[in-house]
N, C-alpha and C positions, 0 to 999 in steps of 0.2 A: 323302376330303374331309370326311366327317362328324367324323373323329377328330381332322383340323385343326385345325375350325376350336371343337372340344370342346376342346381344349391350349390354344387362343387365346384362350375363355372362361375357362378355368382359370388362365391365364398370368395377363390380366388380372387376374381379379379379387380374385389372390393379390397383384399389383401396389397393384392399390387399399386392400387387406386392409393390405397394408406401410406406404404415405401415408397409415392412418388416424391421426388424434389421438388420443394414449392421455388416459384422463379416469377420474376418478377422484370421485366424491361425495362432498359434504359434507352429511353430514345433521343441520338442526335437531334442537337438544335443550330440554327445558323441567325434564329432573330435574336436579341438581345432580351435578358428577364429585369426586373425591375423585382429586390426583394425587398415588398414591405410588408407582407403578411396579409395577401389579398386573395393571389392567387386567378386574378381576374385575367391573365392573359391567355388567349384561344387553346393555347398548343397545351397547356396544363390538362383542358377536360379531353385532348386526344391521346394523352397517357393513359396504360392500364395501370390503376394501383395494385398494391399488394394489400391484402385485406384477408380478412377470415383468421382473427389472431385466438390463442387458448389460451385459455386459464390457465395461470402458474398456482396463483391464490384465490381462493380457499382450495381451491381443488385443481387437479390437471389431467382430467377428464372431458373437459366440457369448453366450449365458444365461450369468447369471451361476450357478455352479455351489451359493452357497448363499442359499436363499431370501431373502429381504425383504418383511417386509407394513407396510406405511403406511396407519392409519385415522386419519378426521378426521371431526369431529362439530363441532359449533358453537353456541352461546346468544347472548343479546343483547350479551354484555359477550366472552366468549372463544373463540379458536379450539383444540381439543385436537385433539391431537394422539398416536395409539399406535401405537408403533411396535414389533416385533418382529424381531430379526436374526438370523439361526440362524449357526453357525459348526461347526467341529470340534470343538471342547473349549472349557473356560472359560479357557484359559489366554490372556488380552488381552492388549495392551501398553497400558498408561495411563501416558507418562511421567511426569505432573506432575499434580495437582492445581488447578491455578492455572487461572482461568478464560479464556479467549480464546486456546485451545492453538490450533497449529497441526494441519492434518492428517495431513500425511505421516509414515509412521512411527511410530503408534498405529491402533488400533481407532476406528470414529467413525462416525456419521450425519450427514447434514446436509441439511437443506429448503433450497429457495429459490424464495421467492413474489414474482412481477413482480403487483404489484396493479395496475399501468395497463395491463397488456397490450401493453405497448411495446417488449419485448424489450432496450431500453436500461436500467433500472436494476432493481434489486430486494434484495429483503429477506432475512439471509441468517442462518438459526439452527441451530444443531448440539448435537449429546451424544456422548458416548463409554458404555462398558460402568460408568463411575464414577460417573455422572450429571452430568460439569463441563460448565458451560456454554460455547457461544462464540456470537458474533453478530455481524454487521457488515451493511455498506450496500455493497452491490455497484454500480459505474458501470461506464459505458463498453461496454454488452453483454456484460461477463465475458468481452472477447476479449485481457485482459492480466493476470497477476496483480498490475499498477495498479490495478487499478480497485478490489482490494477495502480498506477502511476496517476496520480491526480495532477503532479506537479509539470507536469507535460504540458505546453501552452503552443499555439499557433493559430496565425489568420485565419479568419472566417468571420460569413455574415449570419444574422441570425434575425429575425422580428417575427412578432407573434401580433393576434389579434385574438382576443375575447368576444365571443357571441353568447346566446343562451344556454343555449344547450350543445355548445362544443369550442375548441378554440384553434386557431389557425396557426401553424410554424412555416415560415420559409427560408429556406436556408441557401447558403451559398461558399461551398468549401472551394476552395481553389485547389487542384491536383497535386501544386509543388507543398500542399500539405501531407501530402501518402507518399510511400514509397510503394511501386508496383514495377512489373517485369512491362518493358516497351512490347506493345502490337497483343496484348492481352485483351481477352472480351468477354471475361468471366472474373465475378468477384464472389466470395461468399457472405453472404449478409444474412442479419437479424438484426430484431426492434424488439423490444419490449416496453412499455406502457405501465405506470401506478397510478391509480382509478381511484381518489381518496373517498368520494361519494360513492360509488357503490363497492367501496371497499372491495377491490380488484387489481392481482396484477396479474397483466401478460403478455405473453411475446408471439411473434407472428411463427413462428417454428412451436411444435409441442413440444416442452419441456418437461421432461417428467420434477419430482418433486423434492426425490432427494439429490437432484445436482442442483448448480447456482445457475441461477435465471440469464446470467450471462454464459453459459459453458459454450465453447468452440465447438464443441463434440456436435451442435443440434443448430445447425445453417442452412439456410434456403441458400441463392442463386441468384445474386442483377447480371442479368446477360445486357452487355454495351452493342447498342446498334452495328456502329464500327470498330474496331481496334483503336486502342490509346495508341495517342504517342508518344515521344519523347517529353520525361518532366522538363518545366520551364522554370522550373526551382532559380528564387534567385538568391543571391549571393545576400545575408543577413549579418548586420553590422549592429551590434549591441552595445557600444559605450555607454558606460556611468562614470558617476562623480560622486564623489560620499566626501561632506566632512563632518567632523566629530571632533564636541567640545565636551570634556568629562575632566571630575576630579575623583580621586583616588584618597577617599577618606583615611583608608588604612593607611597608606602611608605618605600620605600628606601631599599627595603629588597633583598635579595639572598637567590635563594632556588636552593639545590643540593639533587635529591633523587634519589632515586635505588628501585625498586622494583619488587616483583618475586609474582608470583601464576598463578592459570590453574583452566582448564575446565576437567569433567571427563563426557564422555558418558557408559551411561550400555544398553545393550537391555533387556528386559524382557520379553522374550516372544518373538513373532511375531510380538505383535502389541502396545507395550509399551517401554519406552524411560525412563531411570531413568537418572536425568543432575544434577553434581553438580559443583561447584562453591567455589573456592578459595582464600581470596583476591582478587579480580577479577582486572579487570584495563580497566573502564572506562574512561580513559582521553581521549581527545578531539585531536583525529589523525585526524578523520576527523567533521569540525566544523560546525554546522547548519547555513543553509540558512538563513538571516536574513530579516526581512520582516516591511513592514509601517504599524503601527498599528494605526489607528483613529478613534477604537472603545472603549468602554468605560470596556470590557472584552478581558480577557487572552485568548491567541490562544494558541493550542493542534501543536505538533511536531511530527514527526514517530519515532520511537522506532526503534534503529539500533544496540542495541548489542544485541550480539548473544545468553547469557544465556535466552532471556527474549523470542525466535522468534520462534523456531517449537513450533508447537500447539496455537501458541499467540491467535488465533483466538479460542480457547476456555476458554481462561480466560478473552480476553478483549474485547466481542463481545459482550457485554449485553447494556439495554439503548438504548435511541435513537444516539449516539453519539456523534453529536457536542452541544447537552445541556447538556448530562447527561451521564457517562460513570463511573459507578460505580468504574472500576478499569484501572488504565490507567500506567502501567509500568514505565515511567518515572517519576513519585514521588518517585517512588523507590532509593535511592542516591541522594537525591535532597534535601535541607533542609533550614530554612530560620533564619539567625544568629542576633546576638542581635538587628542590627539594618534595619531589615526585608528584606536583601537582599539574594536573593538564591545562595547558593555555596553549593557543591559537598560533599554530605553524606558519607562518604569512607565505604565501605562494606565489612565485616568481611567473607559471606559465605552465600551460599544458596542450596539451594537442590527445586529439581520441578520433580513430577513422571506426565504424560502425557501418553494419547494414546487410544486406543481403549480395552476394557474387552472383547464386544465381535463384530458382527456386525453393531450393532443397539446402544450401549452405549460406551460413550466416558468418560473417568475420567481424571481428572486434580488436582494436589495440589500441591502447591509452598512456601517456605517458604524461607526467606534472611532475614540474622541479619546485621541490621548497627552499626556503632558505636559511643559512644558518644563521643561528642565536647562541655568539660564543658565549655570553656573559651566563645563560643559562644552559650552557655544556650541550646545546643542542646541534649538529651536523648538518649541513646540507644534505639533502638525499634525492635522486631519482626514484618515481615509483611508477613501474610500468608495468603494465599487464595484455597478456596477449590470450583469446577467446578463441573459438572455432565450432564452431558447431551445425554437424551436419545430422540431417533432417531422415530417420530411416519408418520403414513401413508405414500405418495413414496416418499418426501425430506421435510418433513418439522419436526422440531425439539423440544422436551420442556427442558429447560436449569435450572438447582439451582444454585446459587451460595452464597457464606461465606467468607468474606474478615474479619480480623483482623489485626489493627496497634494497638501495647500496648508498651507502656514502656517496660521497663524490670526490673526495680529497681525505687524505689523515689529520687526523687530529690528536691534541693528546690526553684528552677529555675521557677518549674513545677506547674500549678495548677490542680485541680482535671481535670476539662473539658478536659483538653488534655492528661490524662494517658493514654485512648483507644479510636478506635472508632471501630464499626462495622459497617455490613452491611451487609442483608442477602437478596435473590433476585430469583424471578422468570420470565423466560422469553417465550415466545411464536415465534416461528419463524417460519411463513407460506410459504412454497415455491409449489406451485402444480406442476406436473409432466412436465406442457410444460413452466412452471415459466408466463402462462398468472396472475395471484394470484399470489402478495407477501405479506407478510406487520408483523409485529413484534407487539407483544404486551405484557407489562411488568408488574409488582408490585415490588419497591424495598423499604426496611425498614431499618432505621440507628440506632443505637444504641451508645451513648452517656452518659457520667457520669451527673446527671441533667435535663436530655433531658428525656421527657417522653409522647410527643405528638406533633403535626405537626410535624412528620420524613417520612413521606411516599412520596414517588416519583411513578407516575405511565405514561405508554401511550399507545398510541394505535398508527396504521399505517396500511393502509390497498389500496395497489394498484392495481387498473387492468392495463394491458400492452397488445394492440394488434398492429398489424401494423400501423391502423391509428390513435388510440387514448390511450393515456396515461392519468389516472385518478386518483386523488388518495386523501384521505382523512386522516387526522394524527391529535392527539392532543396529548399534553403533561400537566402532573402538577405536580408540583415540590413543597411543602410545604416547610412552612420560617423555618423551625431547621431540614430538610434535610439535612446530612454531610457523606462525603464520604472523607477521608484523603489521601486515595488512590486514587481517581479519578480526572476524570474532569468532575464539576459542572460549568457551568457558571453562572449562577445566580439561586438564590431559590425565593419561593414564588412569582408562575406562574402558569397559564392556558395559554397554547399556543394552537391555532388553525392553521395549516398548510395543506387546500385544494388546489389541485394545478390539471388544467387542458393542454393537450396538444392535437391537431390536426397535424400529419403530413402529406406529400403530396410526393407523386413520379415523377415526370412527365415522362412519355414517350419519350421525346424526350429534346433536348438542351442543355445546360451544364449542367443545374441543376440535381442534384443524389437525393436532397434530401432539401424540405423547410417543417419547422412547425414552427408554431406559440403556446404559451402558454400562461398562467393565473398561477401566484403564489400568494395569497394572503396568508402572516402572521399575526397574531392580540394574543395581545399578553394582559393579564389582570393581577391584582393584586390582589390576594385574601383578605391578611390582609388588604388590605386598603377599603374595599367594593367592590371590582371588578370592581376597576378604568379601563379604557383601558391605558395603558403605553406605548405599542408602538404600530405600524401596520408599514405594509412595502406590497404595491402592486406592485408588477413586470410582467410588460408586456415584451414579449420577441418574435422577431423573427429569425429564422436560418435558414442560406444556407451553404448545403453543396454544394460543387462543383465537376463534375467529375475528375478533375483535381488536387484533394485534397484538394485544400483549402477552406475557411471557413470564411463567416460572419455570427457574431448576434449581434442584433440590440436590446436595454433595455430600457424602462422607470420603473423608480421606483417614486413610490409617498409613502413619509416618514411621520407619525408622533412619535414624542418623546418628556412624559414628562420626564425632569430630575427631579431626584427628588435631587439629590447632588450636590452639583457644579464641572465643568467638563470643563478640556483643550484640547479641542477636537486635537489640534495640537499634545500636547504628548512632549511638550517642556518646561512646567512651565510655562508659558503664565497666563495673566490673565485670570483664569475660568469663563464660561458662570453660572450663578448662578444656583443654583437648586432650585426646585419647580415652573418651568414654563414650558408651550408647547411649542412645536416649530412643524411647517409643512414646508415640502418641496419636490421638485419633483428634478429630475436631469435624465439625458441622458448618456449614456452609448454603445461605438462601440467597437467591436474587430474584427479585421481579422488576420487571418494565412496563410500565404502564403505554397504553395507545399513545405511539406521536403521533396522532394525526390530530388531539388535542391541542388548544392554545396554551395550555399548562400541561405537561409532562412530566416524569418523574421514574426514577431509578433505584434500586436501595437493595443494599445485599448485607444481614447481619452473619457473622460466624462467630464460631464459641466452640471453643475445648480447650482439651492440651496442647502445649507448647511448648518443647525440649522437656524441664523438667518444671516447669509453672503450669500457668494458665495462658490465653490469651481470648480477648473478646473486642469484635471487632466492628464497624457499622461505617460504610459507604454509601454513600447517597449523593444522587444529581437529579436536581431539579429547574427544568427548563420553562420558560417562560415567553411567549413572541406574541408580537404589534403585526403583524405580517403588511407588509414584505419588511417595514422599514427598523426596526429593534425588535434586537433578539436577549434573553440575556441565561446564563446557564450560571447554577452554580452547582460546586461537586467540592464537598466532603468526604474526608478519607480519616479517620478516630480508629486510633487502634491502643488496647488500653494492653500495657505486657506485666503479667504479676508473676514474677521468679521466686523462689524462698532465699533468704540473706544467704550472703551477701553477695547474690544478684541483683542483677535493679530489677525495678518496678514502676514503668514507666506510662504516661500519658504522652503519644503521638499526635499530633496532628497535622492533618494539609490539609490548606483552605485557599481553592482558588476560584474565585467569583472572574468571570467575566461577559465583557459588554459590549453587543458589537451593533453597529450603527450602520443600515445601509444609504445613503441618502439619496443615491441615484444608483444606477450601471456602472459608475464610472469614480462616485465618491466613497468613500467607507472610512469608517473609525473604529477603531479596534483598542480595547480596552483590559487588559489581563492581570489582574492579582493574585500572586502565591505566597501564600504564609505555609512554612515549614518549621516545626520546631528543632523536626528531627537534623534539619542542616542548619539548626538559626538564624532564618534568612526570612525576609519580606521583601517580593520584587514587587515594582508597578512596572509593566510593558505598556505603554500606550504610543499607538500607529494611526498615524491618519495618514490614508494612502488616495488618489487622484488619479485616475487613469485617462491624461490627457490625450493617448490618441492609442490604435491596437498597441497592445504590447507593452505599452511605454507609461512609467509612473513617475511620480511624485512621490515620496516617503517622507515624513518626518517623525522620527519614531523618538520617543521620551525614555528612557531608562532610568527606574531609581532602586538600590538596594539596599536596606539597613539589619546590624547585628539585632537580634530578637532576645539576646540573652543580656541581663543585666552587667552593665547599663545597655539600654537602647539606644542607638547612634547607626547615625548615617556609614554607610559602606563604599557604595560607589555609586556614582549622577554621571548619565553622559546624555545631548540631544545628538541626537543626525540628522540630517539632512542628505537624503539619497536623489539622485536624478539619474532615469535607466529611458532611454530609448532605442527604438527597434525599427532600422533603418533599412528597408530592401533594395537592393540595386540592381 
């Protein structure tokens, strides 16, 4: 009995020893650090580090097999940061040089501090063995690779040193880069760690396997000696100049322009951000990926300038997303001229306050004025949008939101229906404390001149996630006079049902790290029409991970679609497949990924079946190639062959876009990009040689060339720029 109930003592209190929070101190400093990646000053070895990190990869059961110490110290103005990473030999992978790598497939460190303790956003900085920087703003609890923001930039120091068998990072973030609550002495943190040599990753918190290695949900504790205090945030002064010399093949023209305006940051407060916006200058230094579209709907793009990107994740995080995203920042500048083609809205000026009121509430409002473009019947318009969102039980969230596009004056271009639109919204976002429970659920209503019923858009979404099994039920319905001017809607007047099951498996032993198999079914109905079924799409799918990195999955999908318009599925003018008939079909689907931890890497997904009522057979492939650190080069193939029976077409697709990037230092880079598309008959060259004379602050000269691809071949449109951006603290 006595040895019971001494096992029962032991049992526990090795249980309770498990549920402890790992914590880590930050010790006040009052001497000065010196960061070169040394580490040699006294007060570093009288910090205790955070150490004792776990396997994420192959397994997360088990220590990580090579050490990790993370110390951190603090002054009035910085938080430092020394890091130590032991390995097998010095031999790293450092692809590139260029700041804001990715991590997979090089060596690399990375913090991530939730300064409110809310397990919903946080701060997110990294180094490799090179000392390159990366950083971004993490949303959404870290339970998508959504949620992270790459295009987020701000001061900081960073140097590293190379040894044998480990390498050195010291760091040095300045405070008025977080936003945190004044007299606070708790933050929540985690690290995690990619080990290319012993093929290892892990983070200082246990992760289990099926969340992402970044999730909120799984944080330790830097407890601060003494209480922060007030940020010394200062006032951030971003002027540029852009000019641009181009000619306009098509229509014969020459354009010579000059242009000046900037960005102003304010802090307010602790834990608020006042941004404003001058003339801004979004021209196209660096030019979107172009992609094979042979769907009968418009694809959504990332948002890369910089007015639109801290906090974006509270203005543009509502909806389900890829159907319904009430506000979607790039309509912003975006407009479509007499004869419905989209060109470049010039924008006069914007202003956005962002940030936290207190711990538990987040406020957002944004407002930018465009300009009119009589010649091309375009309006002036405000578009402003107002956020709020307050923070309920351990991470899960309730969100309002008020978007307004209006004129600004009449015009007589214009008909009533389009002087305004609105749209006001509620959202639900469930994240429980270990993120086993996600799921989002909405109400959004439009408001329109005329419009006074079918406007409501709603959904549901509701997953469970445990090691073995992923489950999850979701519908959407979208009403036919649903409008959103600011978003992305892809189609209205819909009930979608999306259950989707998963089974994954571990095995113990063999190459394999990791196979599941799943169930996606989509079904998709038409209200106004009687609640026809319009489409369905079953996806059977299964995946192997490999310990080795790489990766197959294996897909069948079984398609129905009625058209109801007639439709080129090629995307070329082609003879269209009529509308108002069904069509069924199934088709097969392979990808593999080879190890990037490779100096050659490589991608390739063939598929093959039916397609409406042809064939289609298709072969994507990208293959990468690096000099490390200093040339990188990737090329990605996309062949899609479409065989219809007359008189449809039957077409050869292709996009081919090679590019080439040059790191030369930290500070220099060449960028090199070309897309051949038949499918838009187009051949661009993007090439950017970018200078990063001092934080923040570039040199641009980017080269633009486009020429028609169909007979004859001829030039389209040449422009150079010359961009100058500086980033001026006062």
């Amino acid at each position: 009995m006595k040895k019971a109930i001494l096992l029962f003592l032991l049992f526990t209190c090795s249980f309770l020893h498990a549920q402890e929070v790992k914590k880590v101190y930050v010790k006040h400093i009052t001497a000065p650090i010196t960061v070169d990646g040394y580490l040699d000053e006294t007060i570093w070895s009288e910090s205790v580090p955070a150490t004792n990190f776990w396997q994420y990869f192959p397994t997360d059961t088990l220590q990580a097999k090579q050490e990790t110490e993370i110390r951190m110290l603090f002054d009035e103005d910085n938080l430092y940061i020394g890091i130590k990473v032991s390995s097998l030999s010095n031999n790293f992978i450092v692809p590139s040089l260029r700041r804001d790598f990715r991590a997979f497939g090089n060596d690399n460190i990375t913090m991530l501090f939730d300064t409110f303790n809310d397990g919903s956003n946080a701060y997110f900085f990294g180094s490799n063995p090179a000392g390159v920087k990366r950083e971004a703003l993490l949303a959404g609890g870290g339970t998508d690779i959504k949620g992270f923001n790459m295009a987020w930039d701000t001061k900081w120091i960073s140097k590293s040193k190379i040894h044998d068998t480990y390498y050195i990072v010291e760091m040095a973030i300045p405070f008025s880069a977080f936003k945190f609550r004044e007299g606070e002495t708790k933050w929540r943190f985690n690290s995690y760690q990619f080990d290319t040599q012993g093929n290892e990753r892990s983070a200082w918190i246990n992760i289990p396997q099926n969340q992402w290695i970044f999730n909120l949900a799984y944080m330790g504790e830097m407890i601060f000696e003494k209480p922060l205090g007030k940020s010394k945030a200062p006032i951030s002064i971003i002027p540029y100049l852009n000019t641009l010399s181009a000619k306009d093949f098509e229509n014969n023209a020459t354009l010579n322009n000059f242009k000046i305006g900037g960005d102003a940051k304010f802090a307010i407060g602790n834990s608020m951000n006042l941004d404003l916006t001058f003339n801004p200058d979004f021209s196209q230094i660096e030019v979107d990926q172009q992609i094979t579209n042979l769907t009968r709907f418009e694809v959504s793009l990332p948002e890369r300038r910089q007015f639109f990107v801290e906090n974006s994740d509270l203005f543009g995080d509502f909806g389900s997303g890829r159907d319904e995203n009430p506000f979607f920042s790039r309509r912003i500048g975006i407009a479509k001229d007499i004869n419905g083609n989209s060109i470049e809205n010039e924008i006069i000026g914007g202003v956005r306050l962002s940030g936290k009121i207190n711990n538990n509430l987040r406020l957002g409002i944004l407002s930018v004025q465009t300009k009119e473009d009589i010649a091309n019947e375009i309006p002036a318009t405000n578009n402003s949008v107002l956020a709020i969102q307050q923070k309920v039980f351990s991470r899960s969230n309730v969100s309002f939101l008020f978007i307004n596009k209006q004129a600004t004056k009449k015009y007589d271009f214009l008909t009533d229906s389009n002087t305004y639109n609105r749209v006001i919204g509620i959202d639900y976002n469930l994240a429980s404390a270990d993120n086993t429970w996600t799921g989002r659920y909405f109400v959004h209503k439009s408001f329109s001149p005329g419009v006074h019923s079918k406007d409501v858009s709603a959904g549901i979404s509701t997953e469970y996630n445990s090691k073995l099994f992923k489950i999850r039920l979701s519908g959407l319905y979208i009403e036919d006079d649903f409008r959103s001017d600011l978003g992305f809607v892809r189609r209205t007047d819909i009930i979608k049902i999306n259950p989707s099951f998963e089974r994954a498996f571990y095995p113990k032993k063999g190459k394999i790290q990791k196979h599941s198999f799943s169930v996606i079914p989509i079904f998709i109905w038409r209200p106004e029409l009687g609640f026809e079924n319009s489409d369905y799409t079953i996806i059977s799918k299964w995946e192997l991970n490999y310990k080795n990195n790489s990766e197959i999955e294996v897909s069948m999908f079984n398609r129905f679609t009625h058209l109801y318009n007639e439709f080129d599925p090629t995307g070329t003018g082609s003879t269209p497949l009529p509308g108002n008939k069904n069509y069924t079909y199934t088709s097969f689907d392979v990808k593999y990924r080879s190890d990037m931890r490779k100096k050659v890497s490589f991608g390739i997904s063939p598929s093959f079946g039916q397609f409406f009522n042809g064939e289609k057979y298709s072969l994507e492939g990208q293959l990468t190639w690096r000099l490390q650190p200093y040339f990188q080069t990737k090329i990605q193939v996309n062949y899609n062959y479409i065989n219809l029976p007359n008189p449809y077409p039957t077409k050869s697709i292709w996009l081919i876009g090679p590019r080439f990037d040059v790191t030369f230092s930290k500070s220099l880079f060449w960028n090199t990009l070309i897309q051949y598309s038949n499918q838009q008959g187009n051949l661009s060259i993007n090439s950017r040689l970018q200078w990063r004379f001092a934080p923040l602050s570039d040199l641009f000269i980017a080269y633009n060339d486009n020429y028609f691809t169909e007979d004859p071949f001829a030039p389209k449109f040449r422009s150079i720029n010359l961009k100058l951006t500086y980033w001026l603290n006062l």
